[in-house]
C-alpha positions as CSV (number, residue, x, y, z in Angstrom):
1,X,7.4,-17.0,-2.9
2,X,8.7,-16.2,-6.1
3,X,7.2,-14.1,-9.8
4,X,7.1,-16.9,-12.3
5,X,6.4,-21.1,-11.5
6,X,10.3,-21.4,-12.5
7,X,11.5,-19.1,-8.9
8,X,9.1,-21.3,-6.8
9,X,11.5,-23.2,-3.9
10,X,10.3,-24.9,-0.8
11,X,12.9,-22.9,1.1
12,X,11.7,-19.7,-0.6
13,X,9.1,-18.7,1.4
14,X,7.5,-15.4,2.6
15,X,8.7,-16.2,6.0
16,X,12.0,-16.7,5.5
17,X,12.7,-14.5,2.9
18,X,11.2,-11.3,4.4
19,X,9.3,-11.8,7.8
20,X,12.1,-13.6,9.9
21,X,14.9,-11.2,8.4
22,X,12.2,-8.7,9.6
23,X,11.7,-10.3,13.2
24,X,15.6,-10.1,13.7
25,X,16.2,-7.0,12.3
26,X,13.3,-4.9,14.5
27,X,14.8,-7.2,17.5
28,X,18.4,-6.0,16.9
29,X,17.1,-2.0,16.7
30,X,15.1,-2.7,19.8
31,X,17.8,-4.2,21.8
32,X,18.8,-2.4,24.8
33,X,21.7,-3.4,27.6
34,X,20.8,-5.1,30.5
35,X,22.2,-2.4,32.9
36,X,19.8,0.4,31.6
37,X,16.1,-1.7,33.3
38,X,13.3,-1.5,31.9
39,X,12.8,1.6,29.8
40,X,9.4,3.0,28.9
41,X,10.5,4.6,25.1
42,X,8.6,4.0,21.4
43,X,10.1,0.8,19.7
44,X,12.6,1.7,16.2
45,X,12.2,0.9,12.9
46,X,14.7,-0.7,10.4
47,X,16.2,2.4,9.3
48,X,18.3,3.8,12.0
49,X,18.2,7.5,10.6
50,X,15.0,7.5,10.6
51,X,13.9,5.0,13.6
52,X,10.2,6.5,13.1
53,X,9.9,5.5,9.9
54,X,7.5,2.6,8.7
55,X,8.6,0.1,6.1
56,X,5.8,-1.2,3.6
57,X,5.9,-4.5,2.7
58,X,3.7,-4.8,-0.3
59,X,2.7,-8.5,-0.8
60,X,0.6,-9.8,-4.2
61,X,-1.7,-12.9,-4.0
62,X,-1.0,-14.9,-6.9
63,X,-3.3,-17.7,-6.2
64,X,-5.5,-20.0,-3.0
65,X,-6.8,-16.2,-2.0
66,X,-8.5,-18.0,1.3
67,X,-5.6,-19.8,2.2
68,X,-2.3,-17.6,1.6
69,X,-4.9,-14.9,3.4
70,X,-4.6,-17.3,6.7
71,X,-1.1,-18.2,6.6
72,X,-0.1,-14.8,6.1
73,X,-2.2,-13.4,8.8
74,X,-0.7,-16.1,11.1
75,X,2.7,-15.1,10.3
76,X,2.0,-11.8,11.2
77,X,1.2,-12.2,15.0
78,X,5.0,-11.8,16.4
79,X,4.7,-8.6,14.9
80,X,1.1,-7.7,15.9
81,X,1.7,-9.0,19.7
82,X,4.9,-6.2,19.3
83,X,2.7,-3.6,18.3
84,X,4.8,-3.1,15.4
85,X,2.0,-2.7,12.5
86,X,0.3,-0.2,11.2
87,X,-3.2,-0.7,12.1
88,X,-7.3,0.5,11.9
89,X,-9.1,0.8,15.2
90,X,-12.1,1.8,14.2
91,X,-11.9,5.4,14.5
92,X,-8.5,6.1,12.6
93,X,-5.3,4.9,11.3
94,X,-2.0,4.6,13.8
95,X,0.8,4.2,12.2
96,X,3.6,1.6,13.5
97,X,6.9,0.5,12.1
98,X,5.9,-1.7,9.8
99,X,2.7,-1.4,7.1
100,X,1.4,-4.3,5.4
101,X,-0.2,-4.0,2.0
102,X,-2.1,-6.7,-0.2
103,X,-2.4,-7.1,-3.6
104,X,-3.4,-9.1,-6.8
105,X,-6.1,-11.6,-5.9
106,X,-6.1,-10.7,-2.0
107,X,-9.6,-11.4,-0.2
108,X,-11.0,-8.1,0.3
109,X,-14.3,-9.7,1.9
110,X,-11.5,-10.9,4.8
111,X,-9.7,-8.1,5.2
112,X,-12.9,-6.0,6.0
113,X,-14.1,-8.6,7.9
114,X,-13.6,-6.8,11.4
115,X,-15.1,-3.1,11.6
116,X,-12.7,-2.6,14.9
117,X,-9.0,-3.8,14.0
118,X,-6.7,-4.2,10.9
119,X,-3.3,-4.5,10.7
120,X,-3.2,-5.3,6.7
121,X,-4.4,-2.7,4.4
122,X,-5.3,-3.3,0.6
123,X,-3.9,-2.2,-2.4
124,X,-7.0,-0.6,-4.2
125,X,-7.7,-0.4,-7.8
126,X,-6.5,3.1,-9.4
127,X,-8.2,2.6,-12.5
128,X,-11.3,3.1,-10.8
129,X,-10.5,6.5,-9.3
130,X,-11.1,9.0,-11.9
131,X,-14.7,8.7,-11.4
132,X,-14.0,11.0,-8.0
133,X,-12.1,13.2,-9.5
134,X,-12.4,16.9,-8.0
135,X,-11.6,20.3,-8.8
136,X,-8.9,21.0,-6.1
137,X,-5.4,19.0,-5.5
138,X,-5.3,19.8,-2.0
139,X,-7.6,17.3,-0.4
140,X,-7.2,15.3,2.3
141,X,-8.4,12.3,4.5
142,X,-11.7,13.3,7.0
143,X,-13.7,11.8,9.6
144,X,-16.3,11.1,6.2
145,X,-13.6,8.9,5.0
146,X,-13.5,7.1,8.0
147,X,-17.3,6.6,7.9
148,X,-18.0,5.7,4.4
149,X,-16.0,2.4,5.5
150,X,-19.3,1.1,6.9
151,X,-20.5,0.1,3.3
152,X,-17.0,-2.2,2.4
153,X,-17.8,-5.5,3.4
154,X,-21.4,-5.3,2.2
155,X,-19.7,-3.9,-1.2
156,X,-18.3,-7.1,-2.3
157,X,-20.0,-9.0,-4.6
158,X,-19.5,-12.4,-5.8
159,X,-18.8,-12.2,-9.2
160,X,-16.1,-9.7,-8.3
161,X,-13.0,-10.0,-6.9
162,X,-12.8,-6.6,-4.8
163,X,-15.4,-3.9,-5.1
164,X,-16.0,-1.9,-8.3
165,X,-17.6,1.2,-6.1
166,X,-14.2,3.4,-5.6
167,X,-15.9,5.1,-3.0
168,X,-15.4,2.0,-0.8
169,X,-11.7,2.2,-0.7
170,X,-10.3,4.9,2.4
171,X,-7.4,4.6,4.9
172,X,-9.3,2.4,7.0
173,X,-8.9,-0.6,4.5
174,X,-6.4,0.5,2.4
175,X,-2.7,2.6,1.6
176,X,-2.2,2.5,-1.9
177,X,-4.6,3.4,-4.8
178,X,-2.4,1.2,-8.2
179,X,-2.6,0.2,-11.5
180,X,0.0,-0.7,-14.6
181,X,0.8,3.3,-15.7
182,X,0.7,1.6,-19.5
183,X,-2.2,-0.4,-19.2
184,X,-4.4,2.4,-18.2
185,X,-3.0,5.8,-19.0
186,X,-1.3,4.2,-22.0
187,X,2.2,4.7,-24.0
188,X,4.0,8.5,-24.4
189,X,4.3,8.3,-27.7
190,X,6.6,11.2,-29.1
191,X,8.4,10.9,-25.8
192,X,5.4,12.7,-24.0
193,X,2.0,12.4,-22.7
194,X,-1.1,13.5,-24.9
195,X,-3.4,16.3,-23.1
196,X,-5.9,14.1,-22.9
197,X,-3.8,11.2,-21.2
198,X,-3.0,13.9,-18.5
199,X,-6.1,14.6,-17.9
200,X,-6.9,11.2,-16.7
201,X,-4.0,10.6,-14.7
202,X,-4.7,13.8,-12.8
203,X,-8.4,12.6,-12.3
204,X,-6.7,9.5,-11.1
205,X,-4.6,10.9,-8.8
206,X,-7.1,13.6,-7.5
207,X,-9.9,10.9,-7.2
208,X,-7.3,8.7,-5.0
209,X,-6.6,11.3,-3.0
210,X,-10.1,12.8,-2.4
211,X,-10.1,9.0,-0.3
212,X,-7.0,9.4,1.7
213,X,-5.3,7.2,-0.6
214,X,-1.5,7.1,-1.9
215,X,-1.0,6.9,-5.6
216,X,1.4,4.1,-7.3
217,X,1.7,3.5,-10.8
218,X,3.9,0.1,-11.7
219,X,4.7,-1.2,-14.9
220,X,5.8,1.8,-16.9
221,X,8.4,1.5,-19.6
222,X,11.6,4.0,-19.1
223,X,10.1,6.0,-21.4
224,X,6.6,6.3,-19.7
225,X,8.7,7.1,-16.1
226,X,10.3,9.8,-18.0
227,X,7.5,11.4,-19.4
228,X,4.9,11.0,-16.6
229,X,7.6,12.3,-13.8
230,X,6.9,15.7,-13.8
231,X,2.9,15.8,-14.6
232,X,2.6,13.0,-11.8
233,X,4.4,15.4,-9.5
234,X,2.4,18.8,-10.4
235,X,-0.4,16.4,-10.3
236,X,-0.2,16.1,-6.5
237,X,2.7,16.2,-5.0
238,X,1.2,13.7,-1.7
239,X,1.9,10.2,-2.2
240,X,2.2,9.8,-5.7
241,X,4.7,8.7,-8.2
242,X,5.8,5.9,-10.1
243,X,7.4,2.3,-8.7
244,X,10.3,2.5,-10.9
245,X,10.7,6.3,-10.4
246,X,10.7,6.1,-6.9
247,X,13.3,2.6,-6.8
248,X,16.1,5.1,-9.3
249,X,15.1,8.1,-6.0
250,X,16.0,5.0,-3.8
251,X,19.3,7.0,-2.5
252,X,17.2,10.3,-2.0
253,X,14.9,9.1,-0.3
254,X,17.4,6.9,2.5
């Protein structure tokens, strides 16, 4: 588990660096004195203001899609046998305490691979969004959402990674909709954003939404965060905004 080769540690590991802490802090919330018997009440999440609150673990596949794909679906099964995940069942999404998102060079062919339960959810590719852009900024997941999932598996193709049909991507195989803010909208030069870079980003954002899907931009310099704040947020208020933005709102947001 680590960013560059030079982190890498046998000790370092996905378990033991998040999904153990994670067992034994959802154990600890859940913990209830003998003398009160069995109790029929929703389990709590790690934060204790907000016990209803799910916590997204966002996990990118650097390399061996197949195998880290296995491991990491093993690993989850404490927490699926809880009930604690967010997870597809065919007809909809329910959410639990914890949501698990993939991304990078995660299998999509896998996680599609059952049409009746998922409990890990793929980051989809933003850059491909604009394409479905629509006039209103209002819209919102519906049952056609749902139903276009039908086509994912059978999108894949083996010269691509993940699918390259945006219309593939909804809530029942993924959360997030991302892609590097300087990479694809480009750099504010002038300490702003031209008119035609907002323009894309609001086709971006409406296109990720007209799916059901939350937008994250990563990889924005200061200077991007500071210029793309405000349009992002009279872009579309509903799940948008940028990693590093939302890290310095950290204290806002508990």
């Amino acid at each position: 588990m680590a960013h560059t080769i030079s982190g890498v540690r046998q000790n370092r590991t996905l378990k033991s660096l998040y999904l153990d802490p994670l067992k034994a802090l959802l154990n600890c919330q859940n913990q209830m004195p003998d003398f009160f018997g069995p109790l029929d009440i929703k389990p709590s999440g790690v934060f204790a203001t907000y016990p209803k609150q799910s916590l997204i673990l966002l996990i990118d596949f650097k390399k061996d899609p197949e195998a880290t794909w296995d491991r990491l679906y093993s690993h989850l099964t404490y927490f699926r046998d809880k009930k604690y995940l967010t997870h597809f069942n065919s007809t909809g999404v329910s959410k639990g305490l914890l949501t698990i998102i993939v991304s990078g060079r995660a299998p999509f062919n896998q996680l599609v691979e059952n049409p009746h339960y998922r409990d890990v959810f793929y980051d989809a590719p933003l850059g491909l969004m604009a394409s479905l852009a629509v006039s209103t900024s209002t819209t919102t997941a519906s049952n056609s959402v749902f139903e276009a999932d039908d086509t994912a598996l059978s999108a894949v193709q083996d010269s691509q990674p993940y699918p390259q049909n945006p219309a593939v991507y909804s809530p029942a195989n993924s959360y997030y909709a991302s892609v590097s803010f300087v990479k694809s909208i480009g750099y504010p030069w002038h300490s702003s954003l031209s008119q035609t870079q907002l323009d894309f980003l609001r086709k971006q954002i409406s296109g990720a939404h007209s799916r059901g899907l939350k937008v994250r931009y990563w990889g924005g310099t200061r200077l991007a965060d500071r210029a793309a704040e405000l349009p992002v947020a009279r872009a579309g208020e509903r799940g948008c905004g940028l990693s590093e933005c939302r890290r310095r709102r950290r204290g806002d947001e508990g």
